[in-house]
N, C-alpha and C positions, 0 to 999 in steps of 0.2 A: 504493500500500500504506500499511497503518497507522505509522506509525512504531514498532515494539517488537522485541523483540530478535529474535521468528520471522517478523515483515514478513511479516502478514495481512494478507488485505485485508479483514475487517470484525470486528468483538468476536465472541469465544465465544458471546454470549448472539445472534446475527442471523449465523450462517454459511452460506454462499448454496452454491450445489451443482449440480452438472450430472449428468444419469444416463444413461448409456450402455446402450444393448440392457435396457432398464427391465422388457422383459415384461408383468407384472400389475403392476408396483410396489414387488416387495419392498424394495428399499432405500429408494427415498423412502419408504412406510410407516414404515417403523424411522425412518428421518430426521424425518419431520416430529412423532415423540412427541418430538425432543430441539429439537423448535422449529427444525429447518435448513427454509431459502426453498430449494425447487426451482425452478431460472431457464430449466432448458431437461431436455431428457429425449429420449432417440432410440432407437424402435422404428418397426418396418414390416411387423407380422405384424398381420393388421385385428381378426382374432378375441381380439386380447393387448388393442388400443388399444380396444376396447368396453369390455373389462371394466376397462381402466385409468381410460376415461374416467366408470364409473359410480361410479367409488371415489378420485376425488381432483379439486379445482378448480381447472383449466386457462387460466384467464382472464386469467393475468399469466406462463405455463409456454410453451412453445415447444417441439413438435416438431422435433428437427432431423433426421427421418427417417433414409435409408440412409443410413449411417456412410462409404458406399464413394461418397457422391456431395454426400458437403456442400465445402462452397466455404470453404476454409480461411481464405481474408484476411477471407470474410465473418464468420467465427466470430473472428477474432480481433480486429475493431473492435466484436463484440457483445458477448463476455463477456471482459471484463478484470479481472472481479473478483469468481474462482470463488475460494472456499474447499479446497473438497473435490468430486473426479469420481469416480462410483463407477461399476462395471460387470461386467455378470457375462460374459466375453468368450463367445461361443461354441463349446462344449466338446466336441461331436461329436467333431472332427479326433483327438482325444487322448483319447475315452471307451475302456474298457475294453468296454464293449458297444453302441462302434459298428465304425470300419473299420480306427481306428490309420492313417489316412492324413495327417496333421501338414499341412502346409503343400501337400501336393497335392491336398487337398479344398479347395474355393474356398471353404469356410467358415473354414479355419486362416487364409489371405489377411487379416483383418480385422483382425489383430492388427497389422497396419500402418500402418491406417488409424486403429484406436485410436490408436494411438504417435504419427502425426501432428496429432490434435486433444487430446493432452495438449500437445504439445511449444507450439501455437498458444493456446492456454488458456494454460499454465501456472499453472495450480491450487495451490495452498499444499499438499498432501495428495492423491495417487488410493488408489483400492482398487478392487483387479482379483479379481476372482473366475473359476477355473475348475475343472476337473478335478485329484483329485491326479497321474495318468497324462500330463498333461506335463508332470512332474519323472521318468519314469518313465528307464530308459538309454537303449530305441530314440528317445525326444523330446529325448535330453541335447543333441547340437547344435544342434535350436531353440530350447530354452527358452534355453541360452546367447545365442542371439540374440536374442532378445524382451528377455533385462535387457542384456543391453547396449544395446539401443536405448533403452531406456527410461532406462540413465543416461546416453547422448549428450544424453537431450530435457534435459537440467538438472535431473537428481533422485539422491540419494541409495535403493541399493533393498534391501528384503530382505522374506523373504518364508517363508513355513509354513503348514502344514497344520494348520487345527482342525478337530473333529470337531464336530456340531450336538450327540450326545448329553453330550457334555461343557458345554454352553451351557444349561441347564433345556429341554431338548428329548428326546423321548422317540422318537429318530429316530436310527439310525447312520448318519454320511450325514457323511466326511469332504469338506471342500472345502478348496482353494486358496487362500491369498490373498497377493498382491501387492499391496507398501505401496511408497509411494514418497515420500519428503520432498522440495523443492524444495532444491536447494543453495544459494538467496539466504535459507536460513531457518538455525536453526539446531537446527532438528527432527532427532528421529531415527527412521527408520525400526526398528531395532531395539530402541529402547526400546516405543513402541506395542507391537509384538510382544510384548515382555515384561510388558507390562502385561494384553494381553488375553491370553496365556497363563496370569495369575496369579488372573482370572478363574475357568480352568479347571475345574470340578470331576472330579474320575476318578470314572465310574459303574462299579458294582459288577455284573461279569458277568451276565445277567438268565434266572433259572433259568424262563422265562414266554415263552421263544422263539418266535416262528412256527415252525411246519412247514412245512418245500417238499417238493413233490410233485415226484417227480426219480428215475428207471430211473438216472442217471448217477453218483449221489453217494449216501455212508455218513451214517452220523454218527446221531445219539440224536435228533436235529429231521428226522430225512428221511422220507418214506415213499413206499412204492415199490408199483409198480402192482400186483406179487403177491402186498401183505398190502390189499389195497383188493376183489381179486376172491376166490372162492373159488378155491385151487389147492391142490394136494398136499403132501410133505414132500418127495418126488421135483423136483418141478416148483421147489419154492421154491431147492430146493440147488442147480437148476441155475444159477437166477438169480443168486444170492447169487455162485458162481462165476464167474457172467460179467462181474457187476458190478467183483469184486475182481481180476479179473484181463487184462480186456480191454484196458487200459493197457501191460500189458506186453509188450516188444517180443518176446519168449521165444516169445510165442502168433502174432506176426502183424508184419507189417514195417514196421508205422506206430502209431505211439500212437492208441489207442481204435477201431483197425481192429477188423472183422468175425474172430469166430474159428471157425476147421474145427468143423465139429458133430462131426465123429469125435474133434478131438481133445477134446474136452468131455467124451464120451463115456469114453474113455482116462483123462481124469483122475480123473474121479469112478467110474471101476471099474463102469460098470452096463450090465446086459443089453442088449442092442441092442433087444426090443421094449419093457422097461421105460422106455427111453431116449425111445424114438420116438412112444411113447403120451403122453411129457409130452410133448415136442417138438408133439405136434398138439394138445394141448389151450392149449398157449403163444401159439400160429397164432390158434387161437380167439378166444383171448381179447386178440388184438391187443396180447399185451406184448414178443414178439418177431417177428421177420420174419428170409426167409429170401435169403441177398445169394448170387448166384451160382449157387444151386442148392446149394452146399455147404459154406455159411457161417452164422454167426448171430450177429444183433445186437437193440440193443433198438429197439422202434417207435417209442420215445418219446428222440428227442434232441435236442432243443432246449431250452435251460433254461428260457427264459421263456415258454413255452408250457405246460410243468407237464404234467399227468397228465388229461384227461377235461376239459381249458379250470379245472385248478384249479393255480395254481405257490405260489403260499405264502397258508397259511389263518394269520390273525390270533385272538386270541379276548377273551376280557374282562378275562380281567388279562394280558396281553399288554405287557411294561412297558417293551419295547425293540422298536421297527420296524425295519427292513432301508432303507435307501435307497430311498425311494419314485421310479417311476422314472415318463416321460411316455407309458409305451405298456403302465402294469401292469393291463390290463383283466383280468389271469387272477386277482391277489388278491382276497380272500374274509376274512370272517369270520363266528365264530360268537360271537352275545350272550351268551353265558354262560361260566361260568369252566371253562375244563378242568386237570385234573392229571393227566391221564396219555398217553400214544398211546393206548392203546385205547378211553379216554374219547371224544378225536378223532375215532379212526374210527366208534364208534358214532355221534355225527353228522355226519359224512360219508355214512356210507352213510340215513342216515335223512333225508335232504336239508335238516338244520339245518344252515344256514349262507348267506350275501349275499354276492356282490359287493362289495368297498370301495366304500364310495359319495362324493358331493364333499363333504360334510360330514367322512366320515372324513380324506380325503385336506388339506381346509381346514387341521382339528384338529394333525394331524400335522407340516403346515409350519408351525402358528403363528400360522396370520390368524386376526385376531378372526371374534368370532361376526358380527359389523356387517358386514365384506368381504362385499361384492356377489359371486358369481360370475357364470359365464356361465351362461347358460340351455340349454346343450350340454352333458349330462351327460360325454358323451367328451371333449369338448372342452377341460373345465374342469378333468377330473382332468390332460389333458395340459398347462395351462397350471400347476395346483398342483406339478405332476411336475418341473417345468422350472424353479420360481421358488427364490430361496433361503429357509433356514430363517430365519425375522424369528428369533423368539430369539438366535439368534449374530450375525446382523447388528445387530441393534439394539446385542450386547454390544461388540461391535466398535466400531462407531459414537459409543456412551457412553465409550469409553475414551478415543479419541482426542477427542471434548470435553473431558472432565477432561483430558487432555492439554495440550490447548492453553490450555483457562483457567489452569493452573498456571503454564505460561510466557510469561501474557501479559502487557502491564503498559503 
């Protein structure tokens, strides 16, 4: 190490760096505009390492592939003189829209393996990136294990959630992050923190929301499969009723169960054939379905599958995204500007509006125009879907450089 009071191992202006489950590259990107050397980098997905290897020069970089089978003494006589490890750990285990299985998905497993190639490195600085759902309470006793291992390996740790919209990013799309200082430094993980918080800007509510297509959910941004078809005043009330009320347990022994078509009936005070005549036009039009022979619920329940293969339509002035995700083949936009729902629907039903395409999905995380993608449309939005926002990464990044040049000497 350098001899200075945070006992680096190279000057602020030549900071060398290792990257963990790299993806497409977003952190080395962000890294390499502040001038950091990428010395080594570990992925194992072929369709990630295409497009990593058409967007960065590899000639003096080192795959250190699966993380679950690298040779730890060999890593520790090769890199003695990492700066900073950055990684976005694997976040399934702990997504809110995957299984919540933690450490019994053999993808949660990794975070051990992480923790041993920090501990063999021993790096000046890591940055761990995942989900905010393992800080969640069903994850409260692993994540407590993950930072205690993490300060057994010789690190001081602390850690928060920034959001990307708050970073000049036009994306909601909170993430994780885990900072950790070496305890032979005299770094603080809490100060970074406070510094990239101070970064922060707070965006202003965004009255230019997407719409999602959703039988499940209210709200002023929703719309619902029976203002898309034509249907009745009858037909719509039933809806509307079943929407507001199918949650409660009052109607049915399980939250969001199937409710008695009589007692629907019951509620809404109306004739048995007036009932039944919407009832089969509903059938029709495929917005409900009928469970038991004497139940009723909506056809369409899955959120991210949306209404007709449409889950949230985008449009042109559009000035806050939703969390772009690696499987949102149902988003859509329309190129022009809307102000109202009914503006909406009228292009909707007049089949103005695309698919998000890879350029939208590029835009949205931040890569420049120059990033190569893949040549797998599906492919690429699932690899943009999955990488971090550069904007916040990069801010992150910048900080803790001004960091360390401040305390370096």
């Amino acid at each position: 190490m350098i001899e200075s009071k945070i006992k680096m191992y190279n000057k602020p202006d030549n900071l060398k760096i290792i990257d963990l489950f790299s993806g497409i590259g977003g952190f080395r990107l962000a890294s390499e505009k502040l001038n950091f050397q990428c010395q080594a980098y570990s992925e194992i997905n072929k369709f990630a390492l295409e497009t990593y290897y058409r967007n960065f020069d590899n000639s003096s970089c080192v795959n250190l592939g699966d993380i679950n089978k690298i040779n730890i003494e060999n890593l520790k006589q090769s890199y003695k003189n990492v700066d900073i490890l950055t990684g976005g750990v694997p976040c399934q285990p702990w997504s809110v829209g995957g299984k919540n299985l933690g450490f019994n998905d053999y993808r949660g497993l990794v975070w051990f393996n992480t923790i041993r190639v920090i501990e063999a490195i021993q790096p000046t600085i890591f940055v761990l990136e995942n989900v905010p759902g393992l800080t969640y309470k069903r994850h409260k006793e692993s994540f407590k294990l993950i930072l205690n291992l993490l300060k057994n390996a010789g690190y001081t740790i602390n850690y928060s959630i920034f959001n990307s919209k708050n970073f000049n990013s036009c994306q909601d799309r909170p993430r994780l992050f885990i900072i950790g200082c070496s305890k032979e430094s005299t770094l603080s993980p809490t100060e970074i923190i406070r510094r990239i918080s101070n970064k922060s800007s707070t965006r202003v509510n965004s009255s230019y929301k997407p719409y999602t297509f959703c039988d499940l959910r209210g709200g002023e941004f929703t719309i619902h499969s029976w203002e898309l078809y034509k249907t009745s005043k009858v037909e719509k009330e039933i809806c509307n009723w079943l929407l507001t009320n199918r949650r409660k347990t009052k109607y049915s022994n399980k939250d969001g169960s199937p409710i008695r078509a009589s007692e629907i009936r019951k509620q809404l005070n109306l004739n048995k054939n007036t009932f039944y005549k919407a009832i089969k036009n509903l059938l029709k039009l495929e917005i409900i379905i009928i469970i038991s022979n004497t139940h009723i619920e909506f056809k369409n329940r899955k959120l991210f599958l949306g209404i007709n293969g449409i889950h949230r339509v985008y449009y042109k002035n559009t000035d806050q995204y939703p969390t772009l995700v690696s499987l949102g083949n149902n988003d859509c936009i329309i190129d022009e500007n809307i102000k109202s729902k009914q503006d909406l629907l009228k292009h909707i039903k007049n089949n103005n509006y695309r698919k998000l395409n890879v350029i939208d999905y590029k835009k949205i995380q931040g890569f420049p125009e120059s990033f190569i993608s893949c040549d797998n449309p599906k492919e690429a939005k699932k690899q943009y879907g999955n990488s971090i926002t550069i904007p916040l990464v990069e801010e992150i990044l910048t900080e803790i450089k001004f960091y360390l040049e401040q305390n370096y000497y």
